[in-house]
Structure formats: structure tokens, C-alpha cells
MARFI-211320 format. One record per residue: chain; x, y, z of N, C-alpha, C, O in turn. Coordinates in Angstrom, 1 decimal. Layout:
MARFI-211320
SITE,c,n.X,n.Y,n.Z,ca.X,ca.Y,ca.Z,c.X,c.Y,c.Z,o.X,o.Y,o.Z
SITE,A,X,Y,Z,X,Y,Z,X,Y,Z,X,Y,Z .
...
END
This chain:
MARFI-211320
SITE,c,n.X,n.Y,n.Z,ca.X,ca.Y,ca.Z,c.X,c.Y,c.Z,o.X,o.Y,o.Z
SITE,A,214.9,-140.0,60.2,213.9,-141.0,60.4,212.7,-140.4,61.0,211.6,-141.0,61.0 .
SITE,A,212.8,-139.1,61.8,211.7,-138.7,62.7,210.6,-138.4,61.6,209.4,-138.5,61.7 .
SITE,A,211.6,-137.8,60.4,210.9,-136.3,59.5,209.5,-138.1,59.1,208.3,-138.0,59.3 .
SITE,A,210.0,-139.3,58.4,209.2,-140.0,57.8,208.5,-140.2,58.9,207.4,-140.0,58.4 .
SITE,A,208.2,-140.7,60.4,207.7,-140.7,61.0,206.1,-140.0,61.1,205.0,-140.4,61.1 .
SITE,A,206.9,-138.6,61.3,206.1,-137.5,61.4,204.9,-137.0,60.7,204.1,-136.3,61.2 .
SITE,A,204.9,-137.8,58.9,204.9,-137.6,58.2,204.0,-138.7,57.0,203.5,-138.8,55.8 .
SITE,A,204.1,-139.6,58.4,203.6,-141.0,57.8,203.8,-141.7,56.3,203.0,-142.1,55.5 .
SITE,A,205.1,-141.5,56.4,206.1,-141.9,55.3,206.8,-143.3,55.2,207.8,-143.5,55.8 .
SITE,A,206.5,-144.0,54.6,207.0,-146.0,54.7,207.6,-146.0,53.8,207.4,-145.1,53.0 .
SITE,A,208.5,-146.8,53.5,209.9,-147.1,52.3,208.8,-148.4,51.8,208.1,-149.2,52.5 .
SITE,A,208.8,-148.2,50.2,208.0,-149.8,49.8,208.8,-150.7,49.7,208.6,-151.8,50.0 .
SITE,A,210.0,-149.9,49.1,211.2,-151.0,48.5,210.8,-152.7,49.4,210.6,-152.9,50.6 .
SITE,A,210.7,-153.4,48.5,210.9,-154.6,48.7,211.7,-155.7,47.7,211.5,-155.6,46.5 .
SITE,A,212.6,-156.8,48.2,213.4,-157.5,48.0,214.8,-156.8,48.1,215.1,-155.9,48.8 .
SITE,A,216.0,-157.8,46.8,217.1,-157.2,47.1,217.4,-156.8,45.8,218.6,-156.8,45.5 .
SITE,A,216.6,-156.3,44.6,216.8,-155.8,43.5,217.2,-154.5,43.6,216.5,-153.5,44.0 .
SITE,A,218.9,-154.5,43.0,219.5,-152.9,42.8,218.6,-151.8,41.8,218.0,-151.9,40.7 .
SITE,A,219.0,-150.6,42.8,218.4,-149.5,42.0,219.4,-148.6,41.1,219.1,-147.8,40.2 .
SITE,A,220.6,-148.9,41.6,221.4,-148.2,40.9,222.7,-148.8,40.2,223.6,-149.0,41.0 .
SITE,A,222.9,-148.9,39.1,223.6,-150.1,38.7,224.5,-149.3,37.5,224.0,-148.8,36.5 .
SITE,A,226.1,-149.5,38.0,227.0,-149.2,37.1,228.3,-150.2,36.6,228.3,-151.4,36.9 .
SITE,A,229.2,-149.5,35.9,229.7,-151.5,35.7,230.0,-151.7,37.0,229.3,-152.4,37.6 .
SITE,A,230.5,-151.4,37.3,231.9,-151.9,39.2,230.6,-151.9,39.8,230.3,-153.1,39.8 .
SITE,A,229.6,-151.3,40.3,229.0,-151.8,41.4,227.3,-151.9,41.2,226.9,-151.7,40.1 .
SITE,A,226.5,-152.3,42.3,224.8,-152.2,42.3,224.8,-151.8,43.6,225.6,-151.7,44.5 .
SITE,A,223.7,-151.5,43.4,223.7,-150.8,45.3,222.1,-150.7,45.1,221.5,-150.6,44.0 .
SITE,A,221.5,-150.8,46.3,219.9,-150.3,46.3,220.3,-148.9,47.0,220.7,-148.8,48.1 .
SITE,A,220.0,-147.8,46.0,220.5,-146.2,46.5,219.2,-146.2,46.7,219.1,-146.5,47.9 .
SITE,A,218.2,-146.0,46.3,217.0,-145.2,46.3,215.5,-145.8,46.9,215.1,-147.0,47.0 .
SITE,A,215.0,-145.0,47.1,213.6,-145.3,47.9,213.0,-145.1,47.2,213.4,-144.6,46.2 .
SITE,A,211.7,-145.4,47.4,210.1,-144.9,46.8,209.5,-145.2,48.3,209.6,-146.3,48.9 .
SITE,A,208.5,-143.8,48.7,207.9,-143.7,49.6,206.7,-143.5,49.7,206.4,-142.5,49.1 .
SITE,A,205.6,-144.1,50.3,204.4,-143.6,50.4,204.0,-143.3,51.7,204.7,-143.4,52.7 .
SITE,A,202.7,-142.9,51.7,201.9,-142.4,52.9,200.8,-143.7,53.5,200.5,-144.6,52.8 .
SITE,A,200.4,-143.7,54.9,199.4,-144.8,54.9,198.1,-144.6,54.5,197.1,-145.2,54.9 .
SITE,A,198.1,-143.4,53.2,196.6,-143.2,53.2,196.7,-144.2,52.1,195.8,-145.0,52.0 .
SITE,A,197.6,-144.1,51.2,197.3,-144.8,50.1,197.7,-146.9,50.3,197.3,-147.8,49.6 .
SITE,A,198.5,-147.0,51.4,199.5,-148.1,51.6,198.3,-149.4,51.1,198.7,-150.5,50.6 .
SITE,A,197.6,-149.2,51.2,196.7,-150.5,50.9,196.3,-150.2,49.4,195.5,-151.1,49.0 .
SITE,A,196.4,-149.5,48.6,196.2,-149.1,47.4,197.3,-149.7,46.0,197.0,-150.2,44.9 .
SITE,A,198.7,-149.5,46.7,200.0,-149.4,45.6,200.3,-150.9,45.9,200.6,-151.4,47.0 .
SITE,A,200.0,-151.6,44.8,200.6,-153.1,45.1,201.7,-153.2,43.6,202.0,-152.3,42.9 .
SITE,A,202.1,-154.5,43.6,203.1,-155.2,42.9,204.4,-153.9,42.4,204.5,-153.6,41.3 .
SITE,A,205.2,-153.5,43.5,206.2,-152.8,43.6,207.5,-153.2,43.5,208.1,-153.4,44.5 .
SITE,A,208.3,-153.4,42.0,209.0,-153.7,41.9,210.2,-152.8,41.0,209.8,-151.7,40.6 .
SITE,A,211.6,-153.2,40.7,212.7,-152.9,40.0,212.2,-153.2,38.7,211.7,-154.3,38.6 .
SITE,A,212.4,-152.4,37.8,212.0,-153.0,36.4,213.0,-153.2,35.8,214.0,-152.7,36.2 .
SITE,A,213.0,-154.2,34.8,214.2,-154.7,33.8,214.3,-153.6,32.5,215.3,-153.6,31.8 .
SITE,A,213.5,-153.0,32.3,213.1,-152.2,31.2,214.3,-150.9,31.3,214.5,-150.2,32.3 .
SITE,A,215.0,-150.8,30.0,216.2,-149.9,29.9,215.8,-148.6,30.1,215.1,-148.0,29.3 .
SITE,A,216.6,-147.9,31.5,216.0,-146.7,31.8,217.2,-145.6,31.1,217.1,-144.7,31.9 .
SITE,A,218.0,-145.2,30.3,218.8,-145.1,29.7,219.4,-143.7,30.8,219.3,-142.4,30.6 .
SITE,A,219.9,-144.5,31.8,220.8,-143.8,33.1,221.3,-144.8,34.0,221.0,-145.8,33.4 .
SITE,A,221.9,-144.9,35.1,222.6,-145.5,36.4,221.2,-146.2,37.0,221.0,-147.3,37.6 .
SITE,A,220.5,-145.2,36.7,219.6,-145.4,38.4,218.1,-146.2,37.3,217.7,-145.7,36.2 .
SITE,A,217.7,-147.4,38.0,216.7,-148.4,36.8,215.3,-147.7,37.9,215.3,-147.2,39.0 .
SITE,A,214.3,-148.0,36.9,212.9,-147.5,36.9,212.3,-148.3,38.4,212.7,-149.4,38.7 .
SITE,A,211.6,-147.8,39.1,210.7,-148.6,40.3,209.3,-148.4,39.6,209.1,-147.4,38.9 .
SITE,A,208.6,-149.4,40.0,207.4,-149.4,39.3,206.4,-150.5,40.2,206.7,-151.5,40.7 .
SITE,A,204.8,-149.7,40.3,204.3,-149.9,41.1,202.5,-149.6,40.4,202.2,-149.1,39.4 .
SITE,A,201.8,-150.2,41.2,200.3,-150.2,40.5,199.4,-149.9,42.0,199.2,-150.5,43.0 .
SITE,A,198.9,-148.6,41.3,197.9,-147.8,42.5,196.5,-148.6,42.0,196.0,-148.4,40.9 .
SITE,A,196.0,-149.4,43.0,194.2,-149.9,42.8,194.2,-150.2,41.6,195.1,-150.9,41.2 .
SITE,A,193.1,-149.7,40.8,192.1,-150.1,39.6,192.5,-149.0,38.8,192.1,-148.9,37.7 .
SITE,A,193.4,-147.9,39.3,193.6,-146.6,38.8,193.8,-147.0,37.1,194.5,-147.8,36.6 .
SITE,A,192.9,-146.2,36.3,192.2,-146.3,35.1,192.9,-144.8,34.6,192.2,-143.9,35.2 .
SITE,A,193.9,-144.3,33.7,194.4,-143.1,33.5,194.1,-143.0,32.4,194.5,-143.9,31.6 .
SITE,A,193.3,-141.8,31.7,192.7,-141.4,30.3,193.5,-140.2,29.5,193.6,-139.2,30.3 .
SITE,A,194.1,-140.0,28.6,194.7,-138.8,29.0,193.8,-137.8,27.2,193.2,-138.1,26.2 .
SITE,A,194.2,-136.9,27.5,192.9,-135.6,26.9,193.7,-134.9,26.5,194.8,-135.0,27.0 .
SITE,A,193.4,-133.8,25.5,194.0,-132.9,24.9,193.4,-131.6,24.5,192.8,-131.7,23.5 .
SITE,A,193.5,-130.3,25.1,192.9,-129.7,24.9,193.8,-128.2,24.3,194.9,-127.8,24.7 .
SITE,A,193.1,-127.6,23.4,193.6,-126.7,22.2,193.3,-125.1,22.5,192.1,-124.8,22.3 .
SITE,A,194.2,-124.1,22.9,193.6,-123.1,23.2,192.9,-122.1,22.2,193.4,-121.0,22.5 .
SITE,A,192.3,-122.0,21.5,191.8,-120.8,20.2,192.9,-120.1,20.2,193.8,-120.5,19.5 .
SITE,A,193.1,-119.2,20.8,193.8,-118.1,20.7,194.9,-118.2,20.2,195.5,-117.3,19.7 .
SITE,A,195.5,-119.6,20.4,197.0,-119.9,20.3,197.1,-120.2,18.9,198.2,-120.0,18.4 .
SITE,A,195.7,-121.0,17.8,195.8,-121.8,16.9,196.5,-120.7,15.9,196.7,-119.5,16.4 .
SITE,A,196.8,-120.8,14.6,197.4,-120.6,14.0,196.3,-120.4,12.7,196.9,-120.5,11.7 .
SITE,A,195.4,-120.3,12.6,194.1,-120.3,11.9,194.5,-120.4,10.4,194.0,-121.3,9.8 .
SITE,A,195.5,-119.4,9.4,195.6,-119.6,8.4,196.1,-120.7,8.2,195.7,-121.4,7.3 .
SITE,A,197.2,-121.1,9.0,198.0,-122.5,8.7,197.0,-123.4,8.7,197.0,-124.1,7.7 .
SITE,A,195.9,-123.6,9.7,195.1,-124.4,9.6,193.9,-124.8,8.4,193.4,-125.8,8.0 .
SITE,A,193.8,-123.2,7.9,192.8,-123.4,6.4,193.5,-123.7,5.3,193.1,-123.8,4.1 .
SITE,A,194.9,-123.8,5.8,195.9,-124.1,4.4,196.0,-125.5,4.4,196.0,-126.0,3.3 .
SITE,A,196.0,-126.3,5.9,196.3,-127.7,5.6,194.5,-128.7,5.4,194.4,-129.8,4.8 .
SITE,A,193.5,-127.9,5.9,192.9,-128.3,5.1,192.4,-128.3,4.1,191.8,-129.2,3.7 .
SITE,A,192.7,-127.0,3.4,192.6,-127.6,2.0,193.7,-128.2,1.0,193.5,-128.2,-0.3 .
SITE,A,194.7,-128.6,1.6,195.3,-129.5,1.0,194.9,-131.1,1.0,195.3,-132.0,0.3 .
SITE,A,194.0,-131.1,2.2,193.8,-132.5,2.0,192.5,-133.1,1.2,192.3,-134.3,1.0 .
END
């Protein structure tokens, strides 16, 4: 407990929804922790119902307005150049 202290480390878990669920038992095994820099940022933190295809079910949480874009970037050197003039001119 000191190290989270130390460390400004908070448990979000909230309610009594299990994190880890097998036939014979549920238990809330697991944490999700943050820092106080962000604690006013991460809202609606909960257990998801959504099939995490393991024991232990998904925690799920929403940082601010956080807007995530995601990009793709292609190195030259790696491309494969003839395969590429081959599939263009098949099309």
C-alpha cells in the first residue's frame, strides 16, 4: 500500500461487478489504477459485458474528450516495388 501511496496511485474499481469469472466462482481479482494527474480526466469506469474470450472480463473507461486518430505509415525501403507494379497493373 505504501509503494501506491508513494506513487500517487488510486484503485478506480468501482461497484461490485466481478473481474474474474469462472464457472464455480467470480471474484473482483483485479485493479485498474491511475495517478492524480489524470483522476479528474478518466470517467464512466466500468466491467464490460462484452466477451473478452478469457477468465478475467474487460475494465473499460473514458479519458476526457480523448479523440484517437490512427495513421499508417509505409517505409520505402521495405516496399516490395515489383509486386507493387504487378498489382497495379492488374487492376
Amino acid at each position: 500500500m505504501e509503494y501506491f501511496v508513494r506513487n500517487n496511485l488510486n484503485i478506480v474499481n468501482q461497484g461490485n461487478d466481478p473481474t474474474f469469472v469462472i464457472s464455480k466462482r467470480k471474484e473482483i481479482r483485479d485493479f485498474t489504477l491511475r495517478t492524480d494527474k489524470i483522476w479528474d480526466l478518466e470517467t464512466n469506469w466500468h466491467v464490460s459485458d462484452e466477451p473478452s474470450f478469457s477468465d478475467h472480463r474487460y475494465r473499460v473507461s473514458q479519458i476526457g474528450d480523448l479523440e484517437v486518430t490512427r495513421s499508417t505509415h509505409r517505409n520505402p525501403k521495405r516496399i516490395n516495388w515489383e509486386s507493387y507494379r504487378e498489382h497495379l497493373q492488374a487492376i
